[in-house]
C-alpha positions in Angstrom: 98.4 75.3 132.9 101.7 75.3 130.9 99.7 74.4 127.6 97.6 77.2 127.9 101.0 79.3 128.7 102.4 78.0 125.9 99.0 79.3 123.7 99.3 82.3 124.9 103.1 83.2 124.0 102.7 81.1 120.4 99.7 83.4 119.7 101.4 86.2 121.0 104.6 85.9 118.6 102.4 85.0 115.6 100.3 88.4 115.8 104.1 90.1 116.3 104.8 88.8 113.0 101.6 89.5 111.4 102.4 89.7 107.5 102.7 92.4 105.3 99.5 93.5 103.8 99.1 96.2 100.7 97.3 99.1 100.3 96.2 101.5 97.1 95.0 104.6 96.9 96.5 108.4 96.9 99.3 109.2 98.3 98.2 112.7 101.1 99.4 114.6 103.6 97.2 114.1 106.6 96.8 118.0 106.7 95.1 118.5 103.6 93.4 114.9 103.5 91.7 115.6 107.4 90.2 119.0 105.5 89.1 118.3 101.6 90.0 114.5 101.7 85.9 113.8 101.3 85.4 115.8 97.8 85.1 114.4 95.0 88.5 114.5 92.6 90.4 115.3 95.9 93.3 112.5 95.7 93.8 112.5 91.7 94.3 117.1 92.3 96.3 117.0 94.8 99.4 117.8 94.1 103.2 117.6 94.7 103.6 120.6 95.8 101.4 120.6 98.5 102.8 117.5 99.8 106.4 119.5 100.1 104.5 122.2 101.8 106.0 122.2 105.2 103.1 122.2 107.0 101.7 119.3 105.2 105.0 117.6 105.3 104.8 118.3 109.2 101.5 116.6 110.1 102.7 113.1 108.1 101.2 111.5 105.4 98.5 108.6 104.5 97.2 106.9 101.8 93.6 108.3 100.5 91.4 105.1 99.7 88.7 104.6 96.9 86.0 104.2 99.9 87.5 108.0 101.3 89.5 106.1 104.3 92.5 107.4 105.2 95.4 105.1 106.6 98.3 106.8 108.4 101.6 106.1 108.0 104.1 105.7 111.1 107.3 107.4 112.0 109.5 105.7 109.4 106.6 105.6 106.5 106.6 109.1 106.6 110.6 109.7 106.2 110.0 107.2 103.6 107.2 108.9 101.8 108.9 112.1 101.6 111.9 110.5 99.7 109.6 109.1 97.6 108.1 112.4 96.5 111.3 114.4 96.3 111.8 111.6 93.5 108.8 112.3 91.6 108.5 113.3 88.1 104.6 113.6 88.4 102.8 116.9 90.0 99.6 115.1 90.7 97.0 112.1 90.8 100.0 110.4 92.6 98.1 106.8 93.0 101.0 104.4 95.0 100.7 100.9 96.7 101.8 100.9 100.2 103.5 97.6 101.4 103.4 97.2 105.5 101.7 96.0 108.8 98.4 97.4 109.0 96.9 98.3 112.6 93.6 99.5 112.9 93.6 102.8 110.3 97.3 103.1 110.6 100.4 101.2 108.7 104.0 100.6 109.4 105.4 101.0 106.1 108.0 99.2 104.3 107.8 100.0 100.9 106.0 102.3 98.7 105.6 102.3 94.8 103.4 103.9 91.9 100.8 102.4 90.7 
């Protein structure tokens, strides 16, 4: 009975400390991605702008895959991706790599870069 304890906690703490994973595609607010993220050209249009709209900026922000997925960043991803465009030079086709702990269609980010 303690081996299988002591299975359960080892597994346990490993999947705690899965490893990072990366991730490429457009950098989107959820808003506009949710409504036009399916049309062709979508991710390489959209622009900076938009993604300082406030209402975009509100509903968070994701990365727009080749295959049309979108995976949405956490709390802290999304402080970090706004920095990240305030420091843009680029107005559009902003392609990144996200660096983080994926979970399911969502990330915890921990780093962000352009491609």
């Amino acid at each position: 009975m303690k081996k299988l304890a002591m299975i359960f906690v080892v597994s346990a703490a490993l999947s705690a400390f899965a490893a990072d994973t990366t991730v490429k595609g457009y950098l989107v607010d959820l808003e506009c991605a949710r409504a036009e993220g399916a049309k062709a050209g979508f991710g390489a249009e959209h622009t900076k702008e938009c993604l300082q709209m406030p209402d975009c900026a509100k509903g968070g922000y994701g990365v727009l895959t080749d295959d049309k997925k979108i995976i949405v960043f956490d709390a802290a991803g999304n402080e970090q991706a706004k920095k990240f465009i305030a420091g843009l030079k680029q107005t559009k086709d902003v392609k990144v790599t996200v660096t983080g702990a994926r979970n399911g269609d969502g990330m915890t980010v921990s780093k962000i870069e352009l491609q």
